[in-house]
N, C-alpha and C positions, 0 to 999 in steps of 0.2 A: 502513465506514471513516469516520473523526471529521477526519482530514486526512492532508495530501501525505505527512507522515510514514507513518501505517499502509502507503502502499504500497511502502515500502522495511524497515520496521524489524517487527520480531516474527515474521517468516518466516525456517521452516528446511530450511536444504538438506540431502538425500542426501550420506552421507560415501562416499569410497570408502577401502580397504582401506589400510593405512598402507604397503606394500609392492607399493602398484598401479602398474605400470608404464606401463601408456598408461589414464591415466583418462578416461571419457568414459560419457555417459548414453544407454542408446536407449530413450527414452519411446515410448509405442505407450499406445491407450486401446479400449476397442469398451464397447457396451451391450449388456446380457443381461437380452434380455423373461420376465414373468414369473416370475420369481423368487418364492418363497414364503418368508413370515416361518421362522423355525428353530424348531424343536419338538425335544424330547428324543429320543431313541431309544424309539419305540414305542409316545408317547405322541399321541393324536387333535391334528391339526390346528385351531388358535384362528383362532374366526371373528373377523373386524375388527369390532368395532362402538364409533363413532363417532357421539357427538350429534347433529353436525352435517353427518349423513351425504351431505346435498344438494350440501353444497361441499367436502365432504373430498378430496384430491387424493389418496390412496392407500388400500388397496385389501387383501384377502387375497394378493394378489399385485400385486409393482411389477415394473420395470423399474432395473435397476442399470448405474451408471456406471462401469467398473473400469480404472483408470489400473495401467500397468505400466512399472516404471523400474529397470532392468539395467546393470549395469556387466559386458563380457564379457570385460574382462581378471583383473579383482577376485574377482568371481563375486559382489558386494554385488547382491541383489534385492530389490525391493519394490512389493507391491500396496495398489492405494491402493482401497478402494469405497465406495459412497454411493447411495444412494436417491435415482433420479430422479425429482424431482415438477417443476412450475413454481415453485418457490421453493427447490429445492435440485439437485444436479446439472451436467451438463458447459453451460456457459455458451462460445459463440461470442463474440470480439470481437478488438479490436488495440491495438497498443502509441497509437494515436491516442486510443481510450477512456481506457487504463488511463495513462498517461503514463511508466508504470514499462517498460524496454526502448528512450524514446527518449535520444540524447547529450544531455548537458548544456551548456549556456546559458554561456558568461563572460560576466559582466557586472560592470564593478566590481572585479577583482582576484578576483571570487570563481565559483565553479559553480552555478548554477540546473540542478537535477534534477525534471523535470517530472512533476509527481503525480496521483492522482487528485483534484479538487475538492471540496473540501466544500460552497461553493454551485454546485450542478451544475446549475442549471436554463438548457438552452438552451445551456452553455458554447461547445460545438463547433462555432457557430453563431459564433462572435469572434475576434478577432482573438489575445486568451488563453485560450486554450480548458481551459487547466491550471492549478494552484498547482504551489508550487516548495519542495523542499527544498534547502539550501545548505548547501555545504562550500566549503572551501580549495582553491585552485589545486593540481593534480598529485595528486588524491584520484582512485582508479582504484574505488573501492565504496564507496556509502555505509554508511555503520556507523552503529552510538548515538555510536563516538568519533570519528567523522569530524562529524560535522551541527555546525553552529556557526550552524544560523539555519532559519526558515522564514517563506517567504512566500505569502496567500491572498488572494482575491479575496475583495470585502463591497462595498455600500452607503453613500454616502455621504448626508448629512442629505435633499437631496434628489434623491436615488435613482440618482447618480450613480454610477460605478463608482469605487473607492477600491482601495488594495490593503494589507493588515495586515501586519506583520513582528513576528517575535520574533528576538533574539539573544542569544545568551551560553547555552549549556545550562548547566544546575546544577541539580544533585539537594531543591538549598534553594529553587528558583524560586518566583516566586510568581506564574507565567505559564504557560499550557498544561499546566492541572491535567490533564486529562482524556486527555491523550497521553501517547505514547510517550516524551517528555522534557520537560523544564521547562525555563525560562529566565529569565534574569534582568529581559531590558530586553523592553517591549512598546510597540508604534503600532499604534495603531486605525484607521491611514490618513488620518483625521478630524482630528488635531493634538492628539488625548490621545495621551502619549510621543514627540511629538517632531512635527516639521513634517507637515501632511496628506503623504499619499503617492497621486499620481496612476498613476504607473507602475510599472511593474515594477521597473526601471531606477533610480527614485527612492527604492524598497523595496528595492534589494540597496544601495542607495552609503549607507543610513540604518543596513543592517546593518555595514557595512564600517566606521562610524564607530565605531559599537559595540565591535565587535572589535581597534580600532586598542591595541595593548600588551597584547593577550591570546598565551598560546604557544599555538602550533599542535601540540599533541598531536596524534597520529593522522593526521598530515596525510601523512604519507611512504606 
């Protein structure tokens, strides 16, 4: 993930049936050792060989991760699998790591939605332990058309902590190439785009300026 945005936007959910009467998901997950790669019908099993066989994390046989996600009124199923190694596979943790599943923030007239950080070293160890994605008051899910801002932690000249904001999404931005949306206006925390930004707080009332006579699409 590149920022707070990735852990709201580019994920898709399970549909249920257009005629589902109590919708509702029963996820369930197990591992299945040993598992062997898939070979045709009757043709000799392929041995693994790997260059760098000393540190290769898989094997003629793995271990698979298999998520299962059922609707029992719809009758929508779905199996999700994947190759357990130490770089891929079922990952333990909580809505404290991922910041996506905790309530959002009012700050400002606006929503702080806490994300995963892009400078993550040591975060959860501070007092912000997250970046933030921002929407509009009475926004119940963020969308691409709900977000109207994002705010990250960074560095200030020396080495202080500072906090970045972008506002205004636009498909024309020339702000957060690299993500999930672009924006118009940016602060570097630092006083390029507008006054340094110390806090969080200083970063949502910098966006809110921004936004002052823009319409609230998507906000309903």
């Amino acid at each position: 993930m590149t920022s707070a945005l990735d852990s709201y936007l580019g994920w898709e959910k399970p549909e249920h049936l257009r005629d589902c009467k109590k919708p509702a998901w029963d996820v369930s997950f197990r591992t299945e050792e040993n598992k062997y790669r898939h070979t045709g019908y009757g043709e000799e099993r392929p041995k693994h060989e790997c260059a760098d066989s000393e540190y290769c994390g898989h094997g003629n046989s793995f271990d698979q991760s298999v998520v299962r996600i059922v609707c029992r009124s719809c009758g929508v199923a779905r199996v999700i699998t994947g190759e357990k190694t130490e770089d891929t596979g079922e990952t333990h943790t909580s809505t404290k790591w991922l910041g996506y599943g905790m309530a959002p923030r009012q700050v400002a007239g606006l929503l702080l939605w806490p994300g995963t950080p892009w400078l993550d070293v040591g975060r959860l160890r501070e007092a912000e332990p997250h970046d933030f994605v921002v929407t509009r008051l009475k926004v119940k899910e963020v969308t691409a058309a709900t977000v109207v801002g994002q705010i990250g932690q960074s560095r200030g000249d020396r080495g202080g902590i500072v906090w970045t904001a972008l506002a205004v999404p636009s498909p024309d931005g020339q702000f957060g190439y690299v993500q999930q949306l672009r924006f118009e206006h940016c602060n570097d925390g630092r006083g390029r785009g507008g006054r340094p930004l110390r806090t969080v707080n200083s970063a949502a009332r910098w966006i809110g300026e921004r936004l002052a006579g823009q319409p609230e699409a998507g906000a309903a």
